[in-house]
N, C-alpha and C positions, 0 to 999 in steps of 0.2 A: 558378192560371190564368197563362197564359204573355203575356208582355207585346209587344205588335204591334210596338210601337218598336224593341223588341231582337231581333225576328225580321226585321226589315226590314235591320236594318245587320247580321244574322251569321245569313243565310240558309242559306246552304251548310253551315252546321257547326250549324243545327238541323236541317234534314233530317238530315245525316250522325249525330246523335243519336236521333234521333225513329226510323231505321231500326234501331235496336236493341232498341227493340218488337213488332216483328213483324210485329202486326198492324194497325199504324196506317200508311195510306199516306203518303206523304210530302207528294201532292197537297194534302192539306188544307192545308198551309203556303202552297203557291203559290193556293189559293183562300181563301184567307183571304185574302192579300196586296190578290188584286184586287177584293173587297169593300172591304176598306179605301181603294184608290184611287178607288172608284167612291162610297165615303162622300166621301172629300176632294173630288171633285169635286163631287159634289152640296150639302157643306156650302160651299164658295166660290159657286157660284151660288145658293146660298140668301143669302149672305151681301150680293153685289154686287144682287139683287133688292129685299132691304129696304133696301140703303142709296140706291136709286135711288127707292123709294116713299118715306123716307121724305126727301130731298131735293127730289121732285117738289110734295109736301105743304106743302114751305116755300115754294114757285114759287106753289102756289095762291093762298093769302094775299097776298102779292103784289099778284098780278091782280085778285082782287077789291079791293083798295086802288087800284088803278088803274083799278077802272071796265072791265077786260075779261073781261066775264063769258062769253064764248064759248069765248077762249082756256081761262077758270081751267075752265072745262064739261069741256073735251077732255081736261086734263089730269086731272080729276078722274076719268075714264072710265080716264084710262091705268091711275092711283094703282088704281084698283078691280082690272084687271086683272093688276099685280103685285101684289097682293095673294092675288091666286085661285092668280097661279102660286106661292106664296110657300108659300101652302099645301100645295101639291101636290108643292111640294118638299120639305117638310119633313115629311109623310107617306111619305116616299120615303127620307130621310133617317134616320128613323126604323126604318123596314122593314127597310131595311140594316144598322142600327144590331142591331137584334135577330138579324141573322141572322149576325152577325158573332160577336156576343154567344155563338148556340148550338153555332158552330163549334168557340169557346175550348173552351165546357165540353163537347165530346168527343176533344181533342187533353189525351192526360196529361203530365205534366213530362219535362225532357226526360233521360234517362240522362247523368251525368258522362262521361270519358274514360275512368276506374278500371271503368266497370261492363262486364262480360262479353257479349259476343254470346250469346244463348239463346231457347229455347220454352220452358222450363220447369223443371222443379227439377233434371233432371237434368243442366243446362248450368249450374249457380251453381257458384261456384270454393271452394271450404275454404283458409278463409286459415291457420288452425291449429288444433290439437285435440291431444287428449292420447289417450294409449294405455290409460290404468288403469280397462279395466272389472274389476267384479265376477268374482270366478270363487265359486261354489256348491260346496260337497261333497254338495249336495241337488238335489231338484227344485226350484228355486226359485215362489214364487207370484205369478201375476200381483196386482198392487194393486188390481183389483173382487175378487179371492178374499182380498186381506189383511184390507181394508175388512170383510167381513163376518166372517171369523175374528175382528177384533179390536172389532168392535164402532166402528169409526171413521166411516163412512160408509155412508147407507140411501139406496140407490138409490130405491129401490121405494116409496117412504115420500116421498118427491120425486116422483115419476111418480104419485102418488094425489093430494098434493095442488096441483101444476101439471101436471107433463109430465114426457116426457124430458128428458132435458138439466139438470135442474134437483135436485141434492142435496142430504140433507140432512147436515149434519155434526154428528156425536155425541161428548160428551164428550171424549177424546185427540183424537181427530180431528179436534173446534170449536177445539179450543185450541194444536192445531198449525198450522190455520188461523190465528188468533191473532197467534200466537208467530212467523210468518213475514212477515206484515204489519207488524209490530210491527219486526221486523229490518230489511225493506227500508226502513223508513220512517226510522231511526236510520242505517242508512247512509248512507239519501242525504242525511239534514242534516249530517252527520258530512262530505259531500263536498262542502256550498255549497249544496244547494237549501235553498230554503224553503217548507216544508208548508203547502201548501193543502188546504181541503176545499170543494169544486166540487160544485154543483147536478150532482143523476144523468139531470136531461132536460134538455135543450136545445131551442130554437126551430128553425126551418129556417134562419136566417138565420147561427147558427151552425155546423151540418151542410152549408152550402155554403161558409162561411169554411176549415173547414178540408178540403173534398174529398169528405167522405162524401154529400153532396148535389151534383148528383143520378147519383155513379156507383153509391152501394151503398145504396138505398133501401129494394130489397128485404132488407136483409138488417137492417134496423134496426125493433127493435118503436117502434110509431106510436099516439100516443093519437090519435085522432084528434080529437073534438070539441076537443082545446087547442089542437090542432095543435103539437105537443111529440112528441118521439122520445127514449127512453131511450139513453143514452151506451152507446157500443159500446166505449170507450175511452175511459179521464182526459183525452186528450190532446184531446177536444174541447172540454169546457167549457175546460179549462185553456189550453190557445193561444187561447183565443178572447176571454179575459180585456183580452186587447192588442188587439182587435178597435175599426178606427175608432180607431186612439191614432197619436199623436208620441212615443215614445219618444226619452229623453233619450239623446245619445251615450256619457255618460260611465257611463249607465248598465248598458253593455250588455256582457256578455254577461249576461240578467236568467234565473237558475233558478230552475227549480221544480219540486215534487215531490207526489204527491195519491196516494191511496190512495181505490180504487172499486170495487164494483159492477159489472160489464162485460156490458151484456145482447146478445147477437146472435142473429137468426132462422136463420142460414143455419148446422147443425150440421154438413155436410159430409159425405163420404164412408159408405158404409156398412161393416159388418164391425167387425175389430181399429180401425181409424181412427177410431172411436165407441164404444168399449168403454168402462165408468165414465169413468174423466177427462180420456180422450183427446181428445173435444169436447162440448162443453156451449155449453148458452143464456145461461145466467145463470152466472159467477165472478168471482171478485177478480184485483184486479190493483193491484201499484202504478206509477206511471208517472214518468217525470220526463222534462222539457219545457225546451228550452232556447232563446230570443229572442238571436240574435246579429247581430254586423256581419258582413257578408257577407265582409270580409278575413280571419275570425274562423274561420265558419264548418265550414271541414274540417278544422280545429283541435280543434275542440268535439267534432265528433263523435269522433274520436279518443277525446277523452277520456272519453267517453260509453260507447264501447265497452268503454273499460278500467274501468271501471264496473261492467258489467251484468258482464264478464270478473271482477273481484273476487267478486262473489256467489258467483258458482257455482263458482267456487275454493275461497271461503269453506264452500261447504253439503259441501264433497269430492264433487261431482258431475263425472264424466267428460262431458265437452263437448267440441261444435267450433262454430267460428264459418267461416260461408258469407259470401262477398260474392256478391249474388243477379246473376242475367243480367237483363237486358232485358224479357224474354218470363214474369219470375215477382214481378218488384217492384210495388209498390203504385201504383193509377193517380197519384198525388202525390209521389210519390217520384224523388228523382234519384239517389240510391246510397242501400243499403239492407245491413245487416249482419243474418244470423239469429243467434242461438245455441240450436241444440239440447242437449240433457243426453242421455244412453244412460241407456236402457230395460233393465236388467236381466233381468228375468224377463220379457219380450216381443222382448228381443233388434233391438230396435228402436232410431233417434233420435225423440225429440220436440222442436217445436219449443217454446221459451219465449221465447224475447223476439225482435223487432226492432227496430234502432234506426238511425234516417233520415233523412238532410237533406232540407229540401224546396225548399232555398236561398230562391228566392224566390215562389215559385209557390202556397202558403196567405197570405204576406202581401200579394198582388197583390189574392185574393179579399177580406182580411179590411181591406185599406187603413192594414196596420200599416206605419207608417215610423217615420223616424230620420230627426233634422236633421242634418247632417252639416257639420261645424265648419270645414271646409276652404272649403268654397263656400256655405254657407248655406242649400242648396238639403235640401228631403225627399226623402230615398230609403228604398226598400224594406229591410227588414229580410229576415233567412235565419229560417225556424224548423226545428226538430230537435226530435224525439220518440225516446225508448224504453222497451221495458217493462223494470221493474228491482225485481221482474219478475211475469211472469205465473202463479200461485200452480200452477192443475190440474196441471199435466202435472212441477212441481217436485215436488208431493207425489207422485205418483204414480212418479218418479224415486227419490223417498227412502224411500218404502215399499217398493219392490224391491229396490233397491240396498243397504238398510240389511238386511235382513231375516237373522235368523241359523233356527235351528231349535225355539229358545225364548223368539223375538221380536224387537222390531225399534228398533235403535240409533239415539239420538237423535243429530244432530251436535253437537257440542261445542257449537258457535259457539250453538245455540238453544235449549241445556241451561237460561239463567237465564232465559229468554222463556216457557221451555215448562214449567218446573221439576219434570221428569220427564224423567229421562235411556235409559230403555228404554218400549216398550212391549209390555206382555203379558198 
């Protein structure tokens, strides 16, 4: 959520960010403004109304000590009066207060300098990418046709006992699941996180701390009678751990890393874009989560990138990494990096991770700060998210990409994780 104080002193250069959205007018800024001026107003006469009732109250006493019971009458009548109006302002006060409230949460964070003019994916920039796809002396197999040749994964067998979206993983295939969770997890302690393991539902209160409430509701399964919502992403319980904290300064940049479960309603697209593990309801993911000092901040991410960039390095996956536009970044989002992996036998990119500052705009919601040693004063904390990474769409990369004529080559790096070097 975007902070009124800091749109009020650098107005021109939120609108001038806010239009690289698209679709969000800019008006919303200058109506907001005058809701807030029109709270300030309101809260000053609510203010100068009880301090005159309750001054007036002290006048009564008074009078009646004095024997002038006519005067302490009249005043008594006033005191009743602001009272009434006392009330009527501060139901007003209130009113505004809320509507101020719903404005915030339909204005999204606002795009850095770095991020691109765009509508959508075909406006994001490729900041770099490698050239070494696959080349076949064969027809090569999509990964739903490897999966059932090798026994790896039962679609169908998931669709009997949930849904779509929902697989089951078999033998090689559960333990190359395994074996890659198992690696990103080793990495990223190996880089400074520290591994958590975060509850897989969450309240609402954490779903609006970090964004997912209430812009992607629908796309989150909802228990309802707990009123709890299955994590769509680590990155909710886990940012949300700092939720309501002071964070120490000295402690900060604080990481962390969590291996989950990833449930989401919205499968997306029909066709090749939903083919086996192109989108699903239910996968793994593992994530890491970074709490920094906002001087810190574009620092972090950097390094974050070069991160989730070692992975996919590491699996020998052909990638590129997009700095996304305007019009395709995440409503919380102020710069955002994709990386894709190439699709061998689909001749396709897939997206697997994102990874995004949200500088301060989850800690406004979550009332994360940091005392800051300089002045003493609490200030907001930046958070930052990435997936490192997102499992479907890398297995699905490495089943293609790996696959020879008499089976399919483990990469090195996963050889002691998976302790089976081909399969066939």
């Amino acid at each position: 959520m975007l902070d009124i104080a800091w749109l009020r002193a650098h107005t021109d250069i939120a609108k001038e960010r806010l239009t690289k959205r698209n679709k969000y007018p800019v008006s919303l800024i200058d109506d907001l403004l005058k809701l807030d001026d029109e709270r300030k107003r309101l809260q000053t006469e609510l203010d100068n109304t009880l301090a005159e009732a309750n001054a007036t109250s002290k006048e009564i006493g008074k009078l009646m000590g004095q024997g002038l019971r006519d005067e302490a009458e009249n005043k008594k009548q006033h005191v009743a009066a602001l009272k009434s109006r006392s009330t009527s302002l501060e139901q007003d006060h209130n009113r505004i207060q809320d509507e101020i409230k719903n404005i915030l949460l339909t204005i999204p964070n606002l795009p850095q300098t770095l991020v691109p003019q765009g509508k959508d994916a075909d406006d994001n920039i490729t900041v770099r990418k490698t050239d070494a796809k696959p080349v076949f002396g064969f027809n090569p197999l999509p990964h739903w046709e490897l999966a059932a040749k090798y026994n790896l994964i039962d679609f169908e067998l998931g669709n009997k006992i949930t849904g779509s979206g929902f697989p089951v993983y078999l033998g090689k295939g559960a333990r190359l699941q395994r074996a890659l969770i198992q690696f990103f997890l080793d990495r990223a302690a190996a880089a400074g996180y520290m591994e958590v393991i975060p509850p897989f539902m969450v309240n609402a209160d954490s779903g609006y701390g970090t964004g997912q409430l209430p812009d992607k509701e629908g796309q989150m399964y909802h228990a309802v009678v707990d009123d709890f919502y299955l994590i769509p992403t680590a990155e909710v319980p886990v940012t949300n751990i700092y939720r309501d904290t002071i964070v120490k300064e000295e402690d900060l940049p604080i990481r962390l890393t969590a291996y989950s479960p990833c449930f989401r309603r919205e499968a997306g697209s029909y066709g090749k874009d939903v083919r086996g593990l192109n989108r699903l309801h239910q996968f793994d993911k593992v994530e890491i989560v970074e709490i920094a000092h906002p001087n810190q901040s574009d620092a972090r991410l950097e390094v974050m990138v070069a991160h989730v960039e070692s992975l996919v390095q590491a699996l020998g996956l052909p990638y590129r990494i997009l700095r996304l536009c305007g019009g395709d970044m995440g409503f919380a989002s102020a710069i955002t990096y994709d990386f894709e992996v190439w699709s061998g036998a689909q001749e396709r990119w897939l997206e697997v991770s994102s990874v995004s500052n949200f500088e301060t705009f989850q800690a406004n919601r979550m009332k994360c700060r940091y005392k800051d040693s300089s002045d003493g004063k609490n200030k907001l904390v930046h958070t930052l998210n990435g997936s490192a990474l997102a499992l479907p769409r890398i297995v699905a990369a490495l089943l293609e990409n790996n696959q020879t004529e008499n089976g399919i080559k483990i990469p090195e790096v996963l050889i002691p994780y998976t302790g089976f070097d081909v399969i066939h």
